[in-house]
C-alpha beads as a LAMMPS data file, in Angstrom:
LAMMPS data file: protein, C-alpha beads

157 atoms
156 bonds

1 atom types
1 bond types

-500.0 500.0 xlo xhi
-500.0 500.0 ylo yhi
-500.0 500.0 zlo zhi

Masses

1 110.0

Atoms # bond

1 1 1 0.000 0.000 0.000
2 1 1 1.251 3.298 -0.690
3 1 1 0.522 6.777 0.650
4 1 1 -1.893 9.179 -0.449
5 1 1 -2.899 12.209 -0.582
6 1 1 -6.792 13.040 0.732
7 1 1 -9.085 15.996 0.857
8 1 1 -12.282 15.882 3.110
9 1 1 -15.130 17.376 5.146
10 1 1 -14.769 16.725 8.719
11 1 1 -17.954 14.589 10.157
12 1 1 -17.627 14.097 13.236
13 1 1 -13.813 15.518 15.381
14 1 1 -13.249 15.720 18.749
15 1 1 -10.857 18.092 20.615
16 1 1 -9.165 18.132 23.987
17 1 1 -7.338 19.622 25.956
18 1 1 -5.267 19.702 29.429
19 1 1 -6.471 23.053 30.728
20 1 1 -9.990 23.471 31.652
21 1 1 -11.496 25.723 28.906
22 1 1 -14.658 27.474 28.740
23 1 1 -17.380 27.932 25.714
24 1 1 -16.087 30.921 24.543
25 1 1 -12.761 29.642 24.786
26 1 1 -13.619 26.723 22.941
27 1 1 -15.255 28.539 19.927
28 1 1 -12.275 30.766 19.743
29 1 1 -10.048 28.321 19.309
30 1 1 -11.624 25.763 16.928
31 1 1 -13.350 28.109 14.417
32 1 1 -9.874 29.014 13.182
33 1 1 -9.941 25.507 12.034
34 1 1 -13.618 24.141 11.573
35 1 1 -16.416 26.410 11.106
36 1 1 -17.930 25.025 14.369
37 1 1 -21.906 26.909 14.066
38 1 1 -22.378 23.755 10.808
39 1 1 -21.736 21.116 13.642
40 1 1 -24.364 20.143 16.553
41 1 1 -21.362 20.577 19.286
42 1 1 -21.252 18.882 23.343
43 1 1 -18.626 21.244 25.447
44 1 1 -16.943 19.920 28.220
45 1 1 -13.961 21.400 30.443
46 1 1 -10.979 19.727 28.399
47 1 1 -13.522 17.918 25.308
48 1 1 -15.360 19.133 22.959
49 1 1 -17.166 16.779 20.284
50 1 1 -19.018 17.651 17.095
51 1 1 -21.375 16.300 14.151
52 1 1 -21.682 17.903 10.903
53 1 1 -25.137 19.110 10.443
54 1 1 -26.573 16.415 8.001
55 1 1 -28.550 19.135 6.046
56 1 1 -25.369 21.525 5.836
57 1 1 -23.372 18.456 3.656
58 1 1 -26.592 17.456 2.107
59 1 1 -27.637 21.044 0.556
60 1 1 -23.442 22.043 -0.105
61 1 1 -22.104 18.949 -1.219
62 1 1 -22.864 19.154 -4.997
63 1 1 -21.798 22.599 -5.247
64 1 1 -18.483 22.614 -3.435
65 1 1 -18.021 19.506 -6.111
66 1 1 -18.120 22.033 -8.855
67 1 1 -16.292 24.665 -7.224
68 1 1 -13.033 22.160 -6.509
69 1 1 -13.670 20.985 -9.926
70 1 1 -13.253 25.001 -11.038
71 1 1 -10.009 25.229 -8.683
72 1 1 -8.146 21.844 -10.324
73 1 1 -9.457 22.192 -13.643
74 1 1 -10.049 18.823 -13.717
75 1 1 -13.378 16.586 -13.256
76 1 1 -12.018 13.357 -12.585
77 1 1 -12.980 14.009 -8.877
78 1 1 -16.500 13.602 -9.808
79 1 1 -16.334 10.253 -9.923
80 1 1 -16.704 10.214 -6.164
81 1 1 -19.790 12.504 -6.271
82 1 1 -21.736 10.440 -9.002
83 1 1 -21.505 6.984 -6.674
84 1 1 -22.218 9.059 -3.167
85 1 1 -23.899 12.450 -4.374
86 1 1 -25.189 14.183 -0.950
87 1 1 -25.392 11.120 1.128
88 1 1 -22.574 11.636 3.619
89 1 1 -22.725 8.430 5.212
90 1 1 -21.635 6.603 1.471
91 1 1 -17.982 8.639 1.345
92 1 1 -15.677 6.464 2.476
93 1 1 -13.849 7.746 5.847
94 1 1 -10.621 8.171 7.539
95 1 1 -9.313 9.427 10.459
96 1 1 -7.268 12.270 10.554
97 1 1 -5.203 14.465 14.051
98 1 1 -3.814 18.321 14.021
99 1 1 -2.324 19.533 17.107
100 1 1 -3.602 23.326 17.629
101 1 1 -1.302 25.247 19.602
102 1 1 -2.923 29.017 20.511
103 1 1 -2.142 31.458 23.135
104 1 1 -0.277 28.862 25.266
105 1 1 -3.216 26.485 24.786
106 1 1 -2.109 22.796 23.098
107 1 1 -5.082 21.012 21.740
108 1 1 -5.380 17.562 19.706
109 1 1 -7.969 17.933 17.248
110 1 1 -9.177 14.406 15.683
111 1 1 -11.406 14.280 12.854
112 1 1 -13.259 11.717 11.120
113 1 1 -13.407 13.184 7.494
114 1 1 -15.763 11.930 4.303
115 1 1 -13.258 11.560 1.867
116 1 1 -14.129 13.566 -1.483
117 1 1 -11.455 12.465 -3.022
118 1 1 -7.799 10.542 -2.907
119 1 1 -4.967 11.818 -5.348
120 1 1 -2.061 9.004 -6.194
121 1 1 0.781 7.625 -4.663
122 1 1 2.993 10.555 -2.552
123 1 1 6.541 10.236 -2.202
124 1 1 7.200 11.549 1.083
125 1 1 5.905 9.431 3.658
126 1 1 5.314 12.104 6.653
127 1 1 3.828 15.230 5.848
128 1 1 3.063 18.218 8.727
129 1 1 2.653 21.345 7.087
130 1 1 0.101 20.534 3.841
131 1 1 -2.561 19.112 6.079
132 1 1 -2.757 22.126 8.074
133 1 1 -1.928 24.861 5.323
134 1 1 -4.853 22.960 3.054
135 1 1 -7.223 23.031 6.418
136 1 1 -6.894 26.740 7.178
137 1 1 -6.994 27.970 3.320
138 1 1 -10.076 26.049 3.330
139 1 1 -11.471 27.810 6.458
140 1 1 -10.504 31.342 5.127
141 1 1 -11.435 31.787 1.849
142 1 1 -14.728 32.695 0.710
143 1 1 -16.284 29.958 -1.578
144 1 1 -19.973 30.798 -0.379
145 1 1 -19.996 27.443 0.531
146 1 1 -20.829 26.004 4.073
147 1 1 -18.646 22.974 3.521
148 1 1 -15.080 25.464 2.615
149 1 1 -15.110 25.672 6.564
150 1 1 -15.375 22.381 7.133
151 1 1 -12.654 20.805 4.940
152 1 1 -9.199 19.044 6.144
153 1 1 -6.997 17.228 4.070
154 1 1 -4.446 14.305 5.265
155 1 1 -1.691 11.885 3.994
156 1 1 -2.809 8.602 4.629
157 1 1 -1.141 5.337 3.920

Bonds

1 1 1 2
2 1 2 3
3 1 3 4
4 1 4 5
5 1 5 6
6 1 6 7
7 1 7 8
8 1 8 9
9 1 9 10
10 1 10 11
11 1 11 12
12 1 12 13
13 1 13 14
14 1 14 15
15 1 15 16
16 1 16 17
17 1 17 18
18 1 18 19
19 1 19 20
20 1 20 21
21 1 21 22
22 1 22 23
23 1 23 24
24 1 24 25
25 1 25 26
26 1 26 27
27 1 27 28
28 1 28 29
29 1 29 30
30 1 30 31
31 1 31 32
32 1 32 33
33 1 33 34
34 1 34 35
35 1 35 36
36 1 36 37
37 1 37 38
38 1 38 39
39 1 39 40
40 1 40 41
41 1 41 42
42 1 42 43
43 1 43 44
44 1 44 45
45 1 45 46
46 1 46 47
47 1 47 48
48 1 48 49
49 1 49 50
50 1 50 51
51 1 51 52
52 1 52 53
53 1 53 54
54 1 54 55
55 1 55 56
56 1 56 57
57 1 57 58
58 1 58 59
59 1 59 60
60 1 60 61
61 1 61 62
62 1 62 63
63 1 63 64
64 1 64 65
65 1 65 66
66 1 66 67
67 1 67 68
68 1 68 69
69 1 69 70
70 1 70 71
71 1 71 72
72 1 72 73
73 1 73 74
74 1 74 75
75 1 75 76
76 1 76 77
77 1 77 78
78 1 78 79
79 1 79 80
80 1 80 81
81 1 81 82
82 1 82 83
83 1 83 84
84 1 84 85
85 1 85 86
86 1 86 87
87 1 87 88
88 1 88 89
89 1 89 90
90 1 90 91
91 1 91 92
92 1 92 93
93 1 93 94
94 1 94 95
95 1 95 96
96 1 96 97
97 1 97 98
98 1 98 99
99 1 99 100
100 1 100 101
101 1 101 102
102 1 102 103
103 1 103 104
104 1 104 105
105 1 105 106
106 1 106 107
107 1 107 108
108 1 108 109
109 1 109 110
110 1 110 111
111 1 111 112
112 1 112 113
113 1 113 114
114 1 114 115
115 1 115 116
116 1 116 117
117 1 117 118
118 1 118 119
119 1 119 120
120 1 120 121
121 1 121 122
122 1 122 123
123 1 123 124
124 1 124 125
125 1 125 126
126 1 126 127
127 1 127 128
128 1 128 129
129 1 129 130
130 1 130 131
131 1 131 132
132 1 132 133
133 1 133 134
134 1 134 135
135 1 135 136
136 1 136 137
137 1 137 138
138 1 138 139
139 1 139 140
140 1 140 141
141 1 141 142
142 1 142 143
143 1 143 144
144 1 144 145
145 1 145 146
146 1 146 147
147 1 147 148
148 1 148 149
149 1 149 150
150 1 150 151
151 1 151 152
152 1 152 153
153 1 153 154
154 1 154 155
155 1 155 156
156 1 156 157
């Protein structure tokens, strides 16, 4: 098996920390990343677990297809859409961690993503930077798209 590179929306993640946070600290922190208000979200102290909204991948899905179609210039990604279309549940999945480290605050983010789509073999087995530059592009730019703050991307293999 090889190594590959992957580009997803983040189902369900989980985040923790060793410091006792509160809400606001928690939103803060993690919308940097994940556009947290398109998840149903449970806060704890040091935990905080959310589940995309099924509607938000549901209504978005098709259209953040074309728009990543419009950004490669390629459709063969649409393979993936054609056998899943808006039915999160029929992406395949894989489990992806980032480490966020804020204003002396270390948190382990872990993310269960629906893969939209896997791009051949990489030569580099460990990669730290791409994940996180792909995740944060994602999260910043405006695609008028719910699902652009909701995407992560990973090397898996």
């Amino acid at each position: 098996m090889g190594t590959f590179y992957t580009l997803g929306v983040a189902k369900n993640f989980s985040a923790r920390s060793h410091q006792s946070l509160s809400r606001d600290e928690w939103i803060n922190l993690l919308n940097d990343r994940l556009d947290i208000k398109e998840y149903t979200i449970s806060f704890k102290d040091t935990e905080v677990n959310g589940s995309l909204k099924k509607e938000v991948f549901k209504e978005n899905i098709e259209d953040f297809y074309k728009k990543l179609v419009a950004i490669i210039e390629n459709d063969f990604i649409l393979n993936w859409f054609e056998y899943a279309k808006t039915d999160m549940e029929r992406y395949e999945s894989s489990i992806t961690k980032m480490e966020i480290n804020q204003e002396n605050i270390h948190i382990n983010l872990e993310a269960e993503l629906a893969i939209l789509f896997i791009e051949g073999k990489v030569m580099v087995e460990e990669f730290n930077t791409e994940p996180k530059l792909m995740n944060w592009l994602f999260r910043h730019v405006n695609l008028s798209n719910k699902l652009a703050g909701c995407v992560m991307s990973d090397i898996v293999g």
